[in-house]
Structure formats: structure tokens, C-alpha cells
Backbone as a ProteinNet text record, in pm:
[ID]
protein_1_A
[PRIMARY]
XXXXXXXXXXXXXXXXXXXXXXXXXXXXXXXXXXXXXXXXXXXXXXXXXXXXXXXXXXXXXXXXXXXXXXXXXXXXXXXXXXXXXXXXXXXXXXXXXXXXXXXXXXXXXXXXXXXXXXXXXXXXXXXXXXXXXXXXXXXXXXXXXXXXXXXXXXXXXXXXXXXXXXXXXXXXXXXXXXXX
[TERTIARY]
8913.8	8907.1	8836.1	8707	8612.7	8635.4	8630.4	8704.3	8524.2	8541.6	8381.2	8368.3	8218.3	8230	8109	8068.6	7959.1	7864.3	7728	7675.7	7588.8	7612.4	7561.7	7436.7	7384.1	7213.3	7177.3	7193.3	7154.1	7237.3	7390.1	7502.5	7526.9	7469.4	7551.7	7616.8	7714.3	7841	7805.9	7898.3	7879.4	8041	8008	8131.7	8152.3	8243	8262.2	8370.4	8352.8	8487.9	8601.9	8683	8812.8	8775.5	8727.3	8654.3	8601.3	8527.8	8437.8	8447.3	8581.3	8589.3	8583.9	8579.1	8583.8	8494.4	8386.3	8233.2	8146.2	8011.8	7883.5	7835.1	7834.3	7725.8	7611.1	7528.2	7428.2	7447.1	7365.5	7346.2	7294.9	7318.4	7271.4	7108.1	7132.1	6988.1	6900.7	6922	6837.8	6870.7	6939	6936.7	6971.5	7043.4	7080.7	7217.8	7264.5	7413.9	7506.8	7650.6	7683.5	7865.8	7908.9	7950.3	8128.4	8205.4	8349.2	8361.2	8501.8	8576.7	8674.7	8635.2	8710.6	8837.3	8867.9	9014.9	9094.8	9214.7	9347	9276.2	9328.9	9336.9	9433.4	9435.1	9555.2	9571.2	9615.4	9655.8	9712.8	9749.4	9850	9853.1	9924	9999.1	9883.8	9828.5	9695.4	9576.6	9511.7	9406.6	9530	9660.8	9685.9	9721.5	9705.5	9751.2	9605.5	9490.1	9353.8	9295.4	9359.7	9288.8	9379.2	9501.8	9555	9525	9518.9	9446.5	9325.3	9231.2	9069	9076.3	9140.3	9117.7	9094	8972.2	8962.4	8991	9054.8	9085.7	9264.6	9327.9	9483.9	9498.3	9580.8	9604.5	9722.7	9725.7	9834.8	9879.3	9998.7	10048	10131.4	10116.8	10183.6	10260.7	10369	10475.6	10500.4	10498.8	10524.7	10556.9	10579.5	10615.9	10570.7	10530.1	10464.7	10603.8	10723.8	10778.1	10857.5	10813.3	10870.3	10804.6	10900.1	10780.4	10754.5	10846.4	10806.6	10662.8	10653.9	10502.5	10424.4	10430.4	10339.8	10296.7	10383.3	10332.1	10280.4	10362	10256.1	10121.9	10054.6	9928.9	9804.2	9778.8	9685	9717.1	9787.5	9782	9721.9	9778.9	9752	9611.5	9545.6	9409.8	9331.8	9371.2	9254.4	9307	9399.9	9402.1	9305.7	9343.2	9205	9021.4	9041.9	8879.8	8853.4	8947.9	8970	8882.8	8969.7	9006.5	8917.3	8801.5	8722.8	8618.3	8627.4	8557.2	8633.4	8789.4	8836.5	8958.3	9026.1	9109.9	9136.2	9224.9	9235.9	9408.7	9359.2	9474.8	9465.8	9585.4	9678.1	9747.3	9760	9861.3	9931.2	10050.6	10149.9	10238.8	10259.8	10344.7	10444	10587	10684.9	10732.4	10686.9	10717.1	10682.8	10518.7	10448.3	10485.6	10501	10533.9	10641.3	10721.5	10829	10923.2	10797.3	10825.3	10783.1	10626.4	10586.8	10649.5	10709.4	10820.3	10897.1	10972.1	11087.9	11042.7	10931.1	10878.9	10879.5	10888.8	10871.5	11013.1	11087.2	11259.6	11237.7	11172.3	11120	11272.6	11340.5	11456.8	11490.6	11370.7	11364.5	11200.4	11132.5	11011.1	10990.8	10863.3	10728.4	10791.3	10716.5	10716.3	10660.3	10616.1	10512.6	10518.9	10384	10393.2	10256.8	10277.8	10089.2	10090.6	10000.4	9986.1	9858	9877.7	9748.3	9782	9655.6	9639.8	9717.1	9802.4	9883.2	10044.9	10051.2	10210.6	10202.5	10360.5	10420.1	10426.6	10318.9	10339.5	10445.2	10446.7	10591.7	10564.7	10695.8	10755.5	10827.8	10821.1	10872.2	10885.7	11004.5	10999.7	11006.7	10967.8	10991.7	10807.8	10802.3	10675.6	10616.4	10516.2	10474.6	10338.3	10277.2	10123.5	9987.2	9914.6	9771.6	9783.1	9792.4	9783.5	9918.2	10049.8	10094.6	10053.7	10006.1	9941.2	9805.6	9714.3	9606.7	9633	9769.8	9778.7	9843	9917.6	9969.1	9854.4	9754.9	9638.9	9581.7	9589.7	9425.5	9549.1	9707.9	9802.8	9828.2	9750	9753.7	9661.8	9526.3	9367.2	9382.6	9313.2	9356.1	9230.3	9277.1	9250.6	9150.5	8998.9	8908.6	8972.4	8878.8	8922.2	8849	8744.9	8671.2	8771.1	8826.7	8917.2	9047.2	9077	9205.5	9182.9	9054.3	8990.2	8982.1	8908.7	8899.5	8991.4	9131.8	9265.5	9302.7	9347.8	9363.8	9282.3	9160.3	9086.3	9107.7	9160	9173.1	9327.7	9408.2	9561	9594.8	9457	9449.5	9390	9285.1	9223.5	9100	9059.1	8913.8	8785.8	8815.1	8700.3	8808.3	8751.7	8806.5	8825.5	8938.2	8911.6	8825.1	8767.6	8648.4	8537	8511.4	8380	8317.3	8365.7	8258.3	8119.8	8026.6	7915.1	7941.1	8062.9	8061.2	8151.1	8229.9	8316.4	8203.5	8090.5	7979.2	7912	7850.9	7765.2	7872.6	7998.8	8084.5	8107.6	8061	8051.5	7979.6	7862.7	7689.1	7728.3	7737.6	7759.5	7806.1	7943.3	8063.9	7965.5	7924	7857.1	7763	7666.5	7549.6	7537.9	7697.7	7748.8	7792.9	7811.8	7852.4	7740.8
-4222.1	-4198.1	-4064.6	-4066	-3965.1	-3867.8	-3775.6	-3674.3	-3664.9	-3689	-3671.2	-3514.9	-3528.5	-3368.9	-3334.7	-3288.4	-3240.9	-3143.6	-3151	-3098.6	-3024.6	-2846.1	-2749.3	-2766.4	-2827.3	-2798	-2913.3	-3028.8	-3154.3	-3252	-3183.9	-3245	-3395.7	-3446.9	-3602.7	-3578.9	-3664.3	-3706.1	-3671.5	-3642.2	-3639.8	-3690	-3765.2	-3821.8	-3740.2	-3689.4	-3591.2	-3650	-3646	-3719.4	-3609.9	-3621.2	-3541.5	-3444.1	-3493.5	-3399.3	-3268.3	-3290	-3237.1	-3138.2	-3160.7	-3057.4	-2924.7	-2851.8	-2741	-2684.6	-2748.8	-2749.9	-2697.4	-2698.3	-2657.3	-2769.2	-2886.7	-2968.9	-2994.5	-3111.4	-3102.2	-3211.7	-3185.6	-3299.2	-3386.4	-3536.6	-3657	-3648.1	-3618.4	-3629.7	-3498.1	-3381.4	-3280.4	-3195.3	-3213.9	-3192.5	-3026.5	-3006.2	-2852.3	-2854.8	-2713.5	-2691.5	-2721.6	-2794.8	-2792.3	-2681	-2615.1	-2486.7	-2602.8	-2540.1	-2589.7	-2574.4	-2654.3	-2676	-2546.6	-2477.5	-2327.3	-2340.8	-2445.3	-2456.6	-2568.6	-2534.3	-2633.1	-2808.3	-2859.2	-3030.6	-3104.8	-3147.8	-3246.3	-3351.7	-3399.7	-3488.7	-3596.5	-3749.1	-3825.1	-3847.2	-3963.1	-3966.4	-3997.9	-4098.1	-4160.8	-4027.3	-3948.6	-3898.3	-3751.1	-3717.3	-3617.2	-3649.1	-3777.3	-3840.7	-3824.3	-3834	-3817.2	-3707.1	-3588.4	-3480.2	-3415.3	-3406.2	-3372.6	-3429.7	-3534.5	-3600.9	-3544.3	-3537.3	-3477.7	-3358.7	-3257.6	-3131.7	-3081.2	-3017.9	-2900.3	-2730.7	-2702.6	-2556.1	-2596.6	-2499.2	-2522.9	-2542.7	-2577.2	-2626	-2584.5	-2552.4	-2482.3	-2585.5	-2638.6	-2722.9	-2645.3	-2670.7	-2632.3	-2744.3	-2753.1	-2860.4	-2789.6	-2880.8	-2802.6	-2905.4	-2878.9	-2983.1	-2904.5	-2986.8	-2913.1	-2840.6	-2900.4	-2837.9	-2725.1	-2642.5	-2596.6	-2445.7	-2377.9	-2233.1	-2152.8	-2097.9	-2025.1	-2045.2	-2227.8	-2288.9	-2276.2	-2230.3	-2195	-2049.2	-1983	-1837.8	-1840.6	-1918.3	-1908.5	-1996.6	-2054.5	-2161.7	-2023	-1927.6	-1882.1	-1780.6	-1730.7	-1696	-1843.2	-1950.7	-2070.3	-2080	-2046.1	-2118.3	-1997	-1874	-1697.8	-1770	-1828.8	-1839.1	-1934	-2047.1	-2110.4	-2075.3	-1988	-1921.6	-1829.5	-1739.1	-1668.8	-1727.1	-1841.2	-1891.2	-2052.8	-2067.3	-2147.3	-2145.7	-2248.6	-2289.6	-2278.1	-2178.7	-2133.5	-2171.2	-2245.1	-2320.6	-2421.3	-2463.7	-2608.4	-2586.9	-2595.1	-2610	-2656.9	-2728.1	-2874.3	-2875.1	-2939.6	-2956.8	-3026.7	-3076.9	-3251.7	-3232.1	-3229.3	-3255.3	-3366.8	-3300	-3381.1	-3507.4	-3464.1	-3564.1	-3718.9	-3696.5	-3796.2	-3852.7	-3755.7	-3794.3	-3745.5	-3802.2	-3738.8	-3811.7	-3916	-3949.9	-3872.6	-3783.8	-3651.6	-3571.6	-3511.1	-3425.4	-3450.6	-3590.6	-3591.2	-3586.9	-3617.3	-3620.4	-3435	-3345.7	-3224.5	-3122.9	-3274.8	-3230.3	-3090.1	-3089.6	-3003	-3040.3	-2972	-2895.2	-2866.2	-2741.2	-2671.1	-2630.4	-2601.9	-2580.1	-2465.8	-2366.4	-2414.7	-2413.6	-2485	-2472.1	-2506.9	-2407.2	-2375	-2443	-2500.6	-2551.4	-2550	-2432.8	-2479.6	-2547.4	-2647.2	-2760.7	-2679	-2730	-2697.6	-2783.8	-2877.8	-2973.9	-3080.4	-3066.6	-3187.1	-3174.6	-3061.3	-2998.5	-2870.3	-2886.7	-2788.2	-2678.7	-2585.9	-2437.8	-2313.3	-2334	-2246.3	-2313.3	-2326.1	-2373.9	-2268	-2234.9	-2131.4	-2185.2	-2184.9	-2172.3	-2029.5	-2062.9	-1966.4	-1880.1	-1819.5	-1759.2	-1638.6	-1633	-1570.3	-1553.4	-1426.1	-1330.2	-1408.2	-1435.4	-1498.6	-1385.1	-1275.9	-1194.5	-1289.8	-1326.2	-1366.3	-1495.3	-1564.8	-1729.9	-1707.3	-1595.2	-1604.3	-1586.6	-1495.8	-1445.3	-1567.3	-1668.9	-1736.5	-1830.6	-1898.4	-1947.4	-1894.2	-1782.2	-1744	-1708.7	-1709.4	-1712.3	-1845.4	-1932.7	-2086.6	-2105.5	-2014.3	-2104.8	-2075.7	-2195.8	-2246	-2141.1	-2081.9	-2007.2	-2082.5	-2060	-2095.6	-2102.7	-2176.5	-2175.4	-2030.5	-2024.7	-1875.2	-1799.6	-1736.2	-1661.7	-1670.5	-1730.6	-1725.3	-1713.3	-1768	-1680.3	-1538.9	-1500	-1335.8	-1323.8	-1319	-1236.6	-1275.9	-1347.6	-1409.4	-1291.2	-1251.3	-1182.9	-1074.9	-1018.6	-859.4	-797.9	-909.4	-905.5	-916.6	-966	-960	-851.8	-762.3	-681	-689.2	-804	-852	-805.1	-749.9	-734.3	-619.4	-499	-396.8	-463	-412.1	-465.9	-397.1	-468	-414.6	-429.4	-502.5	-535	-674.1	-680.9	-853.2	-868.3	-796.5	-821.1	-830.8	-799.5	-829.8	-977.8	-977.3	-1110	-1242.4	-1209.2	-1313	-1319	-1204.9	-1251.5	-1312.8	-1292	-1393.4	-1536.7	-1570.9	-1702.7	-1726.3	-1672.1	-1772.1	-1764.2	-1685.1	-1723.5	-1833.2	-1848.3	-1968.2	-2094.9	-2074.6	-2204.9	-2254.4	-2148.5	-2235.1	-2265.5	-2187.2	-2220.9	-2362	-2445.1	-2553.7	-2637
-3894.5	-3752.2	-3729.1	-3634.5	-3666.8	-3569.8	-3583.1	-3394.5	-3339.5	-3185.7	-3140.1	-3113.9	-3107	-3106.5	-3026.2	-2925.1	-2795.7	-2855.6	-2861.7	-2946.5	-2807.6	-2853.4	-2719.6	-2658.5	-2795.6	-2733.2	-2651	-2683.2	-2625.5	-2590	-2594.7	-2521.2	-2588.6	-2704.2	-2738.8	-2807.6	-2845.9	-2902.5	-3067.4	-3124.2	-3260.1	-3331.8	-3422.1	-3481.7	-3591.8	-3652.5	-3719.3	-3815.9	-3938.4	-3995.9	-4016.1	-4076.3	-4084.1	-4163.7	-4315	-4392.5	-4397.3	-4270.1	-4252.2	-4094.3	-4055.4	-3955.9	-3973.6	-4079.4	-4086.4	-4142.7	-4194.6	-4220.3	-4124.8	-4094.5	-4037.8	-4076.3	-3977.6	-3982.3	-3874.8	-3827.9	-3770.2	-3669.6	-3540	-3442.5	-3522.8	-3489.2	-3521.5	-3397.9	-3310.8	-3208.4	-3256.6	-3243.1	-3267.4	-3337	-3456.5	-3541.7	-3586.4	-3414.6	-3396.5	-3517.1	-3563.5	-3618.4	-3536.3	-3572.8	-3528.1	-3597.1	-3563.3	-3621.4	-3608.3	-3693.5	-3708.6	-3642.4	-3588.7	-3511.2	-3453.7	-3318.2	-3306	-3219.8	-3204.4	-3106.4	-3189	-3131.9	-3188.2	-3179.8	-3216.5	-3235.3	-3197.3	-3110.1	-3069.7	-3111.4	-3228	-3334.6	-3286.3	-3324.3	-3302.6	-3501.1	-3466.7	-3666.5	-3743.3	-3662.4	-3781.3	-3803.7	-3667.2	-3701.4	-3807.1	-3769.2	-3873.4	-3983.6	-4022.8	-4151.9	-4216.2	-4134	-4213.2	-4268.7	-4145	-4166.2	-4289.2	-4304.4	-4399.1	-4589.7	-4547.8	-4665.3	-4726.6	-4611.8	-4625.9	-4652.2	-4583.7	-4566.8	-4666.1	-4707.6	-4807.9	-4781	-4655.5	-4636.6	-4567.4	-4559.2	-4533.3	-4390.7	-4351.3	-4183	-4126.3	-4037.6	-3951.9	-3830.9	-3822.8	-3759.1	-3636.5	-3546.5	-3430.5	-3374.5	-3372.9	-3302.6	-3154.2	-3090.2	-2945.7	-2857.4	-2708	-2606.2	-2470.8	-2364.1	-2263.6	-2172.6	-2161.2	-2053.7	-2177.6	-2262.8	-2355.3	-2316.7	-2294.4	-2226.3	-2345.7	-2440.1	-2571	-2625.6	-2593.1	-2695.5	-2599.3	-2446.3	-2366.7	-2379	-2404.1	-2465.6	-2583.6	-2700.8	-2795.8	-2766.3	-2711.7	-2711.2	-2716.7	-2644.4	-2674.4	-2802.3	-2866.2	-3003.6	-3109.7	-3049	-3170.8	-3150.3	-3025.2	-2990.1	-3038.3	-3067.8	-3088.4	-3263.1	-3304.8	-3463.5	-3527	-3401.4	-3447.8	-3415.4	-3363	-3343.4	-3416	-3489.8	-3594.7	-3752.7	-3726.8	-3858.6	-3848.8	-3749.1	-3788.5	-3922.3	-4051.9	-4110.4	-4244.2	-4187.4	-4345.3	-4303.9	-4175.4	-4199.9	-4031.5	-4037.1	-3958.4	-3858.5	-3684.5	-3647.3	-3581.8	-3607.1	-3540.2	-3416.9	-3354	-3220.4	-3221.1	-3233.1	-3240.3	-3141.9	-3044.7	-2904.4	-2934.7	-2969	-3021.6	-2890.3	-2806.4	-2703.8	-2718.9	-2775.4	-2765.7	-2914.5	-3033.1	-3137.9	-3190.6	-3206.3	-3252.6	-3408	-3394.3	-3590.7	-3664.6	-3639.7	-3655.4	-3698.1	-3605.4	-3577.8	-3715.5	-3709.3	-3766.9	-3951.6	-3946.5	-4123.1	-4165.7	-4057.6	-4124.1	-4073	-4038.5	-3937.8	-3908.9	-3764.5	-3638.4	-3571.5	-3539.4	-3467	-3370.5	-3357.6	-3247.1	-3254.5	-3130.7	-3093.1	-3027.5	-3009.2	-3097.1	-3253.9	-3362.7	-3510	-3580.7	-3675.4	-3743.8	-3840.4	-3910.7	-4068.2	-4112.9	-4257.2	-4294.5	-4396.1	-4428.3	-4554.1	-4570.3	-4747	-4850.2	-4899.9	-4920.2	-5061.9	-5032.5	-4890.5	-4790.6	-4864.4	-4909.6	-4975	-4820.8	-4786.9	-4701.4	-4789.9	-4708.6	-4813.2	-4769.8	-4597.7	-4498.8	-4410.7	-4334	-4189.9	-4146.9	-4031	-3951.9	-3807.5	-3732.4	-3583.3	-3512.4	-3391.1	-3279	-3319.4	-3204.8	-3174.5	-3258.4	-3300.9	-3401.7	-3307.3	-3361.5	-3319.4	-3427.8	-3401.9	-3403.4	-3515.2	-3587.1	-3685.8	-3823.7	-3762.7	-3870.3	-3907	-3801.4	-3850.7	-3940.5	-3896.9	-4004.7	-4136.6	-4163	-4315.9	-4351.4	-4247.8	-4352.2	-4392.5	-4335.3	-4372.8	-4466.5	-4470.1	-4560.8	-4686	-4704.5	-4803.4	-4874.4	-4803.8	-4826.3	-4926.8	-4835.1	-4914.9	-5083.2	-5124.4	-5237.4	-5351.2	-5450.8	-5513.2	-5617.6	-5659.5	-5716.2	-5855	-5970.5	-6129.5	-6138.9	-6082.8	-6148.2	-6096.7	-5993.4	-5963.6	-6074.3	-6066	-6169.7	-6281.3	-6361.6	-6466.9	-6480.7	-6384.8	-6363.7	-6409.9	-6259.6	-6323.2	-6439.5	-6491.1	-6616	-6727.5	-6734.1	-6846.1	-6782.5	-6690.8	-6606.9	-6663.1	-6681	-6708.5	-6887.6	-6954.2	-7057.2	-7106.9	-7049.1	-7062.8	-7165.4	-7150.3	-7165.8	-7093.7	-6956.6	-6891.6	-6825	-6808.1	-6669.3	-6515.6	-6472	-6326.2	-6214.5	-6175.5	-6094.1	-6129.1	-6256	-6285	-6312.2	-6198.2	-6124.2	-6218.4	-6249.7	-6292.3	-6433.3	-6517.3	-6699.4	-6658.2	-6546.4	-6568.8	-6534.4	-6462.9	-6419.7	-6527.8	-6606.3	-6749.5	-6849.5	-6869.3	-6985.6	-6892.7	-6764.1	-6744.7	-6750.1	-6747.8	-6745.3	-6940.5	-6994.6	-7167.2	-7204.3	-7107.4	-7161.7	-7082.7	-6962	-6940.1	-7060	-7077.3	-7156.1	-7268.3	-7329.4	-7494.6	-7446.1	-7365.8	-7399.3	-7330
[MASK]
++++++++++++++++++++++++++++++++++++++++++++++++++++++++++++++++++++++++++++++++++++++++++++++++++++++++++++++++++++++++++++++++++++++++++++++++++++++++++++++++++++++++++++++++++++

């Protein structure tokens, strides 16, 4: 299920798969960029059953309900997190009203409440209102850590390479690549 998406320059529709919401892709007509997705997503079960599946950056779930005033104060922290945090991570909207099997798969309680998935594993859930500063750390506490990265530390903690020296840990990978 593809989310459409209004493309600035020449205004048509663009189908966007789940995948790929948090990407830089291109108009289908003119072939302008079209830049990630910078505001929340208002989900039902099937399109958040996709995007979670797809997602290659972590996602921040917002449970909320409209006559719910707390999640009315929080909405513009959720909406500056997702403009923040376009291309390096993904946020959700699920309005327990409308869904509330939703709700009940991540037993939501009480509202607003928070949940970020990586890799489609619950990494923290938190209720009650939180600042557009603690939702980014928990995102970018989510994003999923490279093999080269964990190499590094790995030879930094062994004391194979000094820490801080990115340029001997890049020449012992171009070595290890082309020895094999």
C-alpha cells in the first residue's frame, strides 16, 4: 500500500512505497526530487503493518486520540520531530479511537504514548508528553549501528588501531577487502 505523495514542482501524485518513505526519491512526471517524508503519518493497521516491515531507519509511534488534550499539546513537538528527523527516521500517528486493535498489540493504556521500533522490535515505550529533543535521541538511540562501526569499536577496545584514527581503521578495511 503506496502512501501518495504531491510533488512541489509540478504538483502530481507520486506513489511512494513504504520502503522508501524516508528516502529522496524523484517525480514520476518531471523528474524533480522528491525529499522524505517531513511530517507525522497517519497510519491505519495495514499501511503500519507495511511500513514497519519495510522500514530501514527506526520509527516513532505516537498513539493518541483527538478529544485527548495532553496529545494536543504534544502534536507539534511530534510534527518539529518529524521535520527534525526526516530521512533518518519515521513518524507515525495511530489514533486509538479509530484503531484500537493497534493500540491493544502494544497494550496502550493511557495516551499520548510513545513507542520506537527498529528492525520492527519495540526498542522503548513511554507515555505522557515528552519535548521534540527527547523523541529525537530516542530515534537516533534506535538507528541501527553499521558492521563497519562495530568493527571500529571492536579494534579501538582491542587496541588494534588508536581511537580517533578513522584513516588507519579505513586502510585495514580496503586491506581486509581486497585480501579476499
Amino acid at each position: 500500500m503506496p502512501v501518495m505523495r504531491v510533488c512541489v514542482n509540478c504538483g502530481r501524485k507520486n506513489r511512494i512505497p513504504a520502503k522508501y518513505l524516508a528516502s529522496t526519491g524523484r517525480c514520476g512526471a518531471c523528474k524533480s526530487p522528491l525529499s522524505p517524508i517531513a511530517e507525522p503519518l497517519a497510519v491505519d493497521d495495514a499501511l503500519f503493518d507495511e511500513i514497519v516491515q519495510n522500514a530501514q531507519v527506526p520509527i516513532l509511534v505516537d498513539f493518541w486520540a483527538d478529544w485527548c488534550g495532553p496529545c494536543r499539546a504534544a502534536a507539534p513537538e511530534v510534527a518539529r520531530t518529524a521535520a527534525d528527523m526526516a530521512g533518518k527516521g519515521r513518524v507515525l500517528k495511530v489514533d486509538t479511537e479509530k484503531h484500537p486493535q493497534l493500540a491493544g498489540r502494544f497494550n496502550v493504556l493511557g495516551i499520548p504514548n510513545f513507542v520506537v521500533l527498529s528492525g520492527g522490535r519495540v526498542v522503548m515505550q513511554q507515555p505522557g508528553v515528552v519535548d521534540h529533543d527527547q523523541m529525537e535521541q530516542w530515534l537516533r538511540s534506535a538507528t541501527p549501528v553499521s558492521a563497519e562501526c562495530r568493527l571500529q569499536r571492536r579494534l579501538i577496545r582491542s587496541r588494534l588501531i588508536p581511537p580517533g584514527n578513522n584513516n588507519l581503521f579505513r586502510s585495514r578495511i580496503r586491506n581486509a577487502r581486497s585480501a579476499t
